[in-house]
N, C-alpha and C positions, 0 to 999 in steps of 0.2 A: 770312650765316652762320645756322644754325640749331640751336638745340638740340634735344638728343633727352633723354631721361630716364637714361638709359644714359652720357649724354656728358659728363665732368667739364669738359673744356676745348675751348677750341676756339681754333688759334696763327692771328692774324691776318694776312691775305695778305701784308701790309709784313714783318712777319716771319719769315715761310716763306722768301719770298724772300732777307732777309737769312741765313737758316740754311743756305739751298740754295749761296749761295757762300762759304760755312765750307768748308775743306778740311778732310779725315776727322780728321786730330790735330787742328783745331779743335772740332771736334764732338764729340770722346772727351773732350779738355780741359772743356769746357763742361758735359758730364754727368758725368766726376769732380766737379766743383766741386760739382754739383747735390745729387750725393751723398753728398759730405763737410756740406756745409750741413745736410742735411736730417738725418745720425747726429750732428753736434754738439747740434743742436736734441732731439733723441731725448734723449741723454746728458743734457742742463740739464734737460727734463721729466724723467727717471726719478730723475736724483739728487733734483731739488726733494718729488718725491712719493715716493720710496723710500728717506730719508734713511738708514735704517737695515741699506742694499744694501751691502756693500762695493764697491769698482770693478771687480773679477774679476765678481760679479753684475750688475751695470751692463753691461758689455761682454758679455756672454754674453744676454742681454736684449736687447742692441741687434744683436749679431749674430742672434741669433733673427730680432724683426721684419723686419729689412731681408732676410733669406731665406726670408721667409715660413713660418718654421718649418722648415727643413729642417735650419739648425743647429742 
């Protein structure tokens, strides 16, 4: 495998191959979760450093990021 400067990750062939025989609701299932993980994690950083956010602000923040701004 090789990195490139550009290239965050790179999924190891033992795992490809596990992902390749995920059926598609496995694969959708898998990046829900990824995705739910990664806005719980969002939500614990903004409330810890934006104490004074209410959760209407907190959520409208976390929808932002995770749309890259288009919400």
């Amino acid at each position: 495998m090789r990195l490139d400067r550009g290239q965050i990750e790179v999924v190891d062939d033992a795992m490809a191959d596990i992902l390749r025989r995920k059926t598609p609701a496995e694969r959708i299932a898998i990046g829900f979760k990824l995705w739910a993980a990664a806005r719980d994690m969002l939500f614990s950083h903004l409330r810890d450093s934006r104490p004074e956010w209410s959760e209407q602000q907190l959520l409208r923040e976390i929808a932002r990021r995770l749309s890259h701004g288009i919400v």
